[in-house]
C-alpha positions as semicolon CSV with decimal commas, in nm:
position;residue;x (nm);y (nm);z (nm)
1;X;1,373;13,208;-1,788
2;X;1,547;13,374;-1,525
3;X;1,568;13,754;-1,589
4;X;1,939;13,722;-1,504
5;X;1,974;13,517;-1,843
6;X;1,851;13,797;-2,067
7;X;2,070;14,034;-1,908
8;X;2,373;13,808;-2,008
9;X;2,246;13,768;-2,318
10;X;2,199;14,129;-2,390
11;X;2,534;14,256;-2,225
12;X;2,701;14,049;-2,496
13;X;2,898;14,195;-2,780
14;X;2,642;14,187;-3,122
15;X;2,803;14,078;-3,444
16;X;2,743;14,283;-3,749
17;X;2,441;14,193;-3,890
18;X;2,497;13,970;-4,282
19;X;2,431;14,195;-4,536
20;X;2,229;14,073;-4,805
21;X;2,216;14,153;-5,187
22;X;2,155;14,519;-5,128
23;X;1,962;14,675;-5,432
24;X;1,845;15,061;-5,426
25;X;1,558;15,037;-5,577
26;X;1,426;14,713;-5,427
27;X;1,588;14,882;-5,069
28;X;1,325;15,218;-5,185
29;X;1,021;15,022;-5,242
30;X;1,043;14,819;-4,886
31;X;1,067;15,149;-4,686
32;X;0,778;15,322;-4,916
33;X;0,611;15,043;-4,791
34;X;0,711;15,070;-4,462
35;X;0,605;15,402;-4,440
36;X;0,222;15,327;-4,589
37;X;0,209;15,064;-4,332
38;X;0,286;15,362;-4,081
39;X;0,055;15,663;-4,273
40;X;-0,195;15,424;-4,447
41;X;-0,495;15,541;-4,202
42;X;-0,762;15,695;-4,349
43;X;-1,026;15,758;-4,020
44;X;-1,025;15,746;-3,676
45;X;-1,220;15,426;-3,527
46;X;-1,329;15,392;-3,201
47;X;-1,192;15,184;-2,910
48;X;-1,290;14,819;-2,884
49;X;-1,206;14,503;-2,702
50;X;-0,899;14,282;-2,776
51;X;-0,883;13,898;-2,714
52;X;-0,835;13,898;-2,324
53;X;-1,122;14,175;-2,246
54;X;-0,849;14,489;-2,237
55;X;-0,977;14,805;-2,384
56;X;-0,765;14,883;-2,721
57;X;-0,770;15,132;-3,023
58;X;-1,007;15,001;-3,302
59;X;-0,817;14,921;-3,612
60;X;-0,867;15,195;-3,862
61;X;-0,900;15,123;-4,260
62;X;-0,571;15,094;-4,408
63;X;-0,432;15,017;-4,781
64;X;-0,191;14,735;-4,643
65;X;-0,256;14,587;-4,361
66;X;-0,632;14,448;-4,457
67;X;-0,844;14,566;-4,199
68;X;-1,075;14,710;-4,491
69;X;-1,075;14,732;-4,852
70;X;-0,892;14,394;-4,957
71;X;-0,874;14,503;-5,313
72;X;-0,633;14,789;-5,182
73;X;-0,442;14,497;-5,047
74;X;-0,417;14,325;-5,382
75;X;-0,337;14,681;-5,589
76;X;-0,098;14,748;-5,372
77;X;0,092;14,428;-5,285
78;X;0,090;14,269;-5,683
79;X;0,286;14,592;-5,843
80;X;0,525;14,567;-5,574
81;X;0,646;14,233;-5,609
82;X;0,641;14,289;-5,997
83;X;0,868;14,581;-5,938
84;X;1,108;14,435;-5,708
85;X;1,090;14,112;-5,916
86;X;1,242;14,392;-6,192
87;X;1,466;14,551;-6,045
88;X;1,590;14,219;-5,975
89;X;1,631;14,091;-6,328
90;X;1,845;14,446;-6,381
91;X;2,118;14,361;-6,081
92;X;2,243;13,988;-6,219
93;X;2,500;13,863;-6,012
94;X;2,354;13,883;-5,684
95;X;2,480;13,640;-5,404
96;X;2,305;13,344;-5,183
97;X;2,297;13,391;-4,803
98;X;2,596;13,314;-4,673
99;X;2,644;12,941;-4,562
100;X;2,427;12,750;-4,800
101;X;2,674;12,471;-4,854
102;X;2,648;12,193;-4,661
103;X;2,246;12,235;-4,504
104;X;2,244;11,956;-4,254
105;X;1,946;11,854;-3,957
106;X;2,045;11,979;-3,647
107;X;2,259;11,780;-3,401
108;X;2,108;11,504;-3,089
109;X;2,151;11,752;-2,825
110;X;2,196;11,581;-2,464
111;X;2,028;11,730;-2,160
112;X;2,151;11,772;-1,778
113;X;2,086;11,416;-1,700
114;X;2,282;11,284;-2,003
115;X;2,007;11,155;-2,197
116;X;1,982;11,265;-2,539
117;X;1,628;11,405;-2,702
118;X;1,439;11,203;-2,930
119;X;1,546;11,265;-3,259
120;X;1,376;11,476;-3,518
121;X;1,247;11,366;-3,843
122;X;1,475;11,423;-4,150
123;X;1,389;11,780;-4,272
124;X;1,327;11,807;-4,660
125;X;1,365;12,188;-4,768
126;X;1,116;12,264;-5,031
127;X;1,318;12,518;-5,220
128;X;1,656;12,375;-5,211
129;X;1,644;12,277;-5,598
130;X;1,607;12,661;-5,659
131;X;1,887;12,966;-5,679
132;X;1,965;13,157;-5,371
133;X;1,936;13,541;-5,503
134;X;1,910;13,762;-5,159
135;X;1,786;14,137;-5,194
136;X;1,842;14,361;-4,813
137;X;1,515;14,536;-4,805
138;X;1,592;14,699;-4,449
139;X;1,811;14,648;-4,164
140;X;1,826;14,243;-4,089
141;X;1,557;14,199;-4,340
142;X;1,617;13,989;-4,627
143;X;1,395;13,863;-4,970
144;X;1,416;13,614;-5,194
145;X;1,200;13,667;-5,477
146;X;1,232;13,379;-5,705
147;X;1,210;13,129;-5,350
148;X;0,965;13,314;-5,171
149;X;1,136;13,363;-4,857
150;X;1,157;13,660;-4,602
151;X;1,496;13,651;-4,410
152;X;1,554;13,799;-4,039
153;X;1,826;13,843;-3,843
154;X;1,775;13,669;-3,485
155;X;1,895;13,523;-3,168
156;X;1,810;13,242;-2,961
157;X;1,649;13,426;-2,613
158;X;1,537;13,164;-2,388
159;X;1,580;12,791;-2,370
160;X;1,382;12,664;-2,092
161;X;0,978;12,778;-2,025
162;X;0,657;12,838;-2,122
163;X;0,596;12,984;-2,477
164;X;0,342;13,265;-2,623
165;X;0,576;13,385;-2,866
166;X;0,768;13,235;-3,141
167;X;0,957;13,599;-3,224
168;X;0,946;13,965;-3,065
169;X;1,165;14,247;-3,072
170;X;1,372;14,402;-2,818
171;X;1,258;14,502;-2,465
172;X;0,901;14,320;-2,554
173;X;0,805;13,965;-2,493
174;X;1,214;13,759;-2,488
175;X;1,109;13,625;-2,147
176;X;0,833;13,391;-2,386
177;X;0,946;13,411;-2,732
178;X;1,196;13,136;-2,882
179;X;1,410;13,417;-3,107
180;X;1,429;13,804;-3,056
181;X;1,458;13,976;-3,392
182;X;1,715;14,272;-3,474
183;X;1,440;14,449;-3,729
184;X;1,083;14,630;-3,722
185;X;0,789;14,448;-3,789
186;X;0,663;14,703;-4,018
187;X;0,937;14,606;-4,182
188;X;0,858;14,259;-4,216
189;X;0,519;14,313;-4,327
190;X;0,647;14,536;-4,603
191;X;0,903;14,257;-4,713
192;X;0,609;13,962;-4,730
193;X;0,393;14,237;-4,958
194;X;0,698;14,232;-5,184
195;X;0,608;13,808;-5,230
196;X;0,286;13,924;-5,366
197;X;0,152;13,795;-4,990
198;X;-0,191;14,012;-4,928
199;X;-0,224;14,043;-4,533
200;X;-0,568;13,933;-4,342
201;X;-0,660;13,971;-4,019
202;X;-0,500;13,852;-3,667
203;X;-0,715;13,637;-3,438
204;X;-0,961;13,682;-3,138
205;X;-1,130;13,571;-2,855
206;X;-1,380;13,635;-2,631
207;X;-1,552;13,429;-2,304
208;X;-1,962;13,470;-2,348
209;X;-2,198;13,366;-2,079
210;X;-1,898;13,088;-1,971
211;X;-1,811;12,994;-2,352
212;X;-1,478;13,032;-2,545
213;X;-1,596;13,201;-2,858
214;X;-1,288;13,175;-3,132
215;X;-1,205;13,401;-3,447
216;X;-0,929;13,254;-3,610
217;X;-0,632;13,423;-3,846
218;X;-0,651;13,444;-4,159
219;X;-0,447;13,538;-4,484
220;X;-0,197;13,320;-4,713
221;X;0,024;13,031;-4,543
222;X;0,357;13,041;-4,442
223;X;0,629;12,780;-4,330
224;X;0,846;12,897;-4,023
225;X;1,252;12,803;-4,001
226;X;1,598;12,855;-3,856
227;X;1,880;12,873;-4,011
228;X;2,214;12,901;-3,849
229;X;2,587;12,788;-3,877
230;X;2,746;12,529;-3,662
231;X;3,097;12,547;-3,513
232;X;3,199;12,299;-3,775
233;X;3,082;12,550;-4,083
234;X;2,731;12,305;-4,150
235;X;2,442;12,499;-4,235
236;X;2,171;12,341;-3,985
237;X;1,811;12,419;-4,091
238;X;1,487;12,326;-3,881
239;X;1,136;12,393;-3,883
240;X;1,046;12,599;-3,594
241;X;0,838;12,333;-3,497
242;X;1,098;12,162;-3,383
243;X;1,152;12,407;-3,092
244;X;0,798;12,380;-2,935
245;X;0,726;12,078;-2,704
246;X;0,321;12,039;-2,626
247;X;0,334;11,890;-2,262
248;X;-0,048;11,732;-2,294
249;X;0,079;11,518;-2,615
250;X;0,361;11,293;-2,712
251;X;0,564;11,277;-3,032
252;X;0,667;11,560;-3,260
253;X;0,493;11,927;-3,252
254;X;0,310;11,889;-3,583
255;X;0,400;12,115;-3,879
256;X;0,250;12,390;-3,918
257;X;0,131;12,646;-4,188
258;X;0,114;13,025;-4,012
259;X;-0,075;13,265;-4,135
260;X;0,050;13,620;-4,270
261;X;-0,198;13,838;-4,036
262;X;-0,038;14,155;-4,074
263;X;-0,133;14,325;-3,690
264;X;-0,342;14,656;-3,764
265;X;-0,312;14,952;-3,779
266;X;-0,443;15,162;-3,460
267;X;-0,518;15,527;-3,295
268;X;-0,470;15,608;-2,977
269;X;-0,784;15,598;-2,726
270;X;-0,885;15,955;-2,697
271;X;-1,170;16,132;-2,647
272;X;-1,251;16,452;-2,885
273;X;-1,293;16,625;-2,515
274;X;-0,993;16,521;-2,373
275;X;-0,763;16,589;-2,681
276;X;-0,910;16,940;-2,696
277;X;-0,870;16,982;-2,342
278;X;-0,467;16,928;-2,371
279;X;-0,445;17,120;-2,671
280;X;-0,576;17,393;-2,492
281;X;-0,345;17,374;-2,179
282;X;-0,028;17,385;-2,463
283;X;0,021;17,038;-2,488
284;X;0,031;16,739;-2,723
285;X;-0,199;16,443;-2,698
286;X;0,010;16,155;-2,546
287;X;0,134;15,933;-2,865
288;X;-0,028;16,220;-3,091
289;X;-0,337;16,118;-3,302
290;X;-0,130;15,981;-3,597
291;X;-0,241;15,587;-3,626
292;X;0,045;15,379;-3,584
293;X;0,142;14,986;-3,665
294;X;0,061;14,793;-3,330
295;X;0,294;14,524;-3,381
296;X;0,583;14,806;-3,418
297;X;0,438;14,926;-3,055
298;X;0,430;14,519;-2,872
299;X;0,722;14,378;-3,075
300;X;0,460;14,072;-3,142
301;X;0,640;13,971;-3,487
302;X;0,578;13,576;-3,527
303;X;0,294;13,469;-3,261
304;X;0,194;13,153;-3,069
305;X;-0,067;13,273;-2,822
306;X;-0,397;13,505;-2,966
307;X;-0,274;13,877;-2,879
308;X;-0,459;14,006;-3,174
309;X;-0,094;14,248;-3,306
310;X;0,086;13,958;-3,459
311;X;0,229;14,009;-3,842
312;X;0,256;13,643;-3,817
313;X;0,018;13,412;-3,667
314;X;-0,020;13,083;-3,573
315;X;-0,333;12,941;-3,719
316;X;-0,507;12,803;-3,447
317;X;-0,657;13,062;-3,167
318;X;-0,524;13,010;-2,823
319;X;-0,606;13,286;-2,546
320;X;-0,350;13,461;-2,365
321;X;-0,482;13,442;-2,022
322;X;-0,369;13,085;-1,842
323;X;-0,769;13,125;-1,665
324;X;-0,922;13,046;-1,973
325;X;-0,693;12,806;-2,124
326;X;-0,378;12,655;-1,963
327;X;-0,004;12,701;-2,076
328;X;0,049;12,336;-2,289
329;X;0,350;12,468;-2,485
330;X;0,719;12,536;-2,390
331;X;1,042;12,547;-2,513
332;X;1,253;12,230;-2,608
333;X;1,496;12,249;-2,442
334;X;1,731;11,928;-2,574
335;X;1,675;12,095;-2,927
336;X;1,753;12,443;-2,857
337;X;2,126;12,633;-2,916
338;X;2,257;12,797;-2,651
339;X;2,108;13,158;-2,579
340;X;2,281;13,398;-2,772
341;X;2,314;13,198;-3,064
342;X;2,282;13,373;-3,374
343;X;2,129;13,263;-3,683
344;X;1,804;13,352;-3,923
345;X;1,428;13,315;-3,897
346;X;1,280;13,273;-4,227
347;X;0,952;13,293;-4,355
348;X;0,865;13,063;-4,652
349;X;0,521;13,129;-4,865
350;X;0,359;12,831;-4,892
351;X;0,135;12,851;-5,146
């Protein structure tokens, strides 16, 4: 997408992001989180290799994010949805997200040349029998306990190109991501914990002796979605699926179940020599030798290509350098609202 684009988009007034059912307690226990996610290291590990051959930080052990020690995950993931899930049952009343009436599939869209794009299949929402009972956990991050569902605030960022992310933050990856995301990702991996979602590990690759050798995601599934509000007040909800055209195969992008990866949790490449040696001279090691959440660092949120930082990843690996495997997925554009449009990415537990 033309850089020009994302300037226009960005030089456009924001509108105040939806509140959701704010609860203290619930709001207490997602930053707690947060901040274990951030302090959770217990050793420095070595550097090592990512996907595309780039030296990186090793990922150190941590409580939350799964790198080691899964029955940390599990001790600390379980009591926190059971006390959110309370403090829920003690603040009745709360209200659904705002334009649940009316949840319609989105609109034939017609391109430049006047044709319209094939139309989707009829979208069946898997929850929509259930209550809508929103708790704000952080800024433009939502939960719905009871539904399973993790609510961010979002915007449409390109419409036209090659794709490698599905969501990033700010000043990141917009140029290849469908939606750029007004939160942290620590904060997103704090609000899946709070489904009783245990984090595994992002994906890899490496080339050996000519061959593509794969280590796929793992951790629970999740279902990807918009939602947003037409001009005519009609909820429109769509697997993000929907959005993602594969040019080397016709008919629909096929559904999907991600995977909650959870990025990992990193120090900064140092050596013991060259730390001492700046200590020494009065200064501090650049980035400091606290380990830090990687995905907070790339803005790699919801992921399409194999980085190895995603909190959400797609399940299948695909490397990130066009060499070793060619660009096959881009943007739809007849489907996709105008850039700038506003509207929610939601993550649905699927199991």
């Amino acid at each position: 997408m033309p850089f020009s684009d994302l300037e226009r988009r960005r030089a456009e007034p924001r509108r105040p992001r939806r509140g959701g059912c704010s609860r203290a307690r619930v709001g207490a226990l997602a930053g707690a989180i947060a901040l274990a996610i951030l302090h959770g290291c217990t050793r420095a590990g070595d550097g090592g290799e990512s996907g595309s051959g780039e030296k990186t930080a090793e990922p150190v052990a941590s409580p939350l994010t799964g790198t080691e020690g899964s029955d940390a995950n599990a001790s600390e993931a379980a009591p926190a949805a059971r006390a959110a899930e309370t403090a829920e049952r003690e603040a009745p009343g709360s209200q659904g997200s705002p334009g649940s009436a009316g949840v319609a599939d989105a609109p034939e869209r017609a391109d430049e040349s006047g044709d319209v794009a094939a139309v989707a299949p009829a979208y069946v929402d898997p929850v929509a029998h259930l209550p809508e009972r929103w708790i704000e956990t952080a800024p433009g991050v939502r939960v719905d306990l009871g539904r399973r569902i993790v609510s961010l605030d979002a915007e449409v960022c390109i419409d036209l190109g090659w794709l490698e992310q599905i969501a990033c933050t700010p000043g990141t990856r917009e140029h290849e991501s469908l939606v750029v995301l007004s939160v942290r990702p620590r904060d997103v991996h704090a609000a899946l914990l709070l489904l009783g979602l245990e984090p595994g590990a992002p994906g890899a690759w490496r080339v050996e002796e000519g061959v593509l050798i794969e280590v796929p995601p793992r951790g629970p599934a999740l279902r990807v979605r918009t939602r947003r509000t037409s001009e005519e007040g009609v909820t429109i909800v769509e697997p993000i699926e929907r959005w993602i055209r594969d040019v080397n195969r016709a008919g629909e992008f096929p559904e999907t179940r991600w995977v909650f990866a959870g990025s990992v949790m990193v120090t900064p490449r140092r050596s013991p020599a060259a730390t001492a040696a700046d200590r020494e001279a009065g200064a501090e090691p650049p980035g400091g030798d606290a380990a830090f959440y990687l995905a907070d660092r790339t803005g790699s949120v919801v992921g399409l290509v194999t980085f190895g930082d995603e909190v959400v990843a797609f399940p299948s690996v695909i490397a990130d350098q066009e060499a070793v495997q060619p660009q096959e997925l881009e943007a739809f554009t007849e489907r996709l609202p105008p850039i700038g449009t506003r509207l929610t990415l939601e993550l649905l537990a699927a199991e």
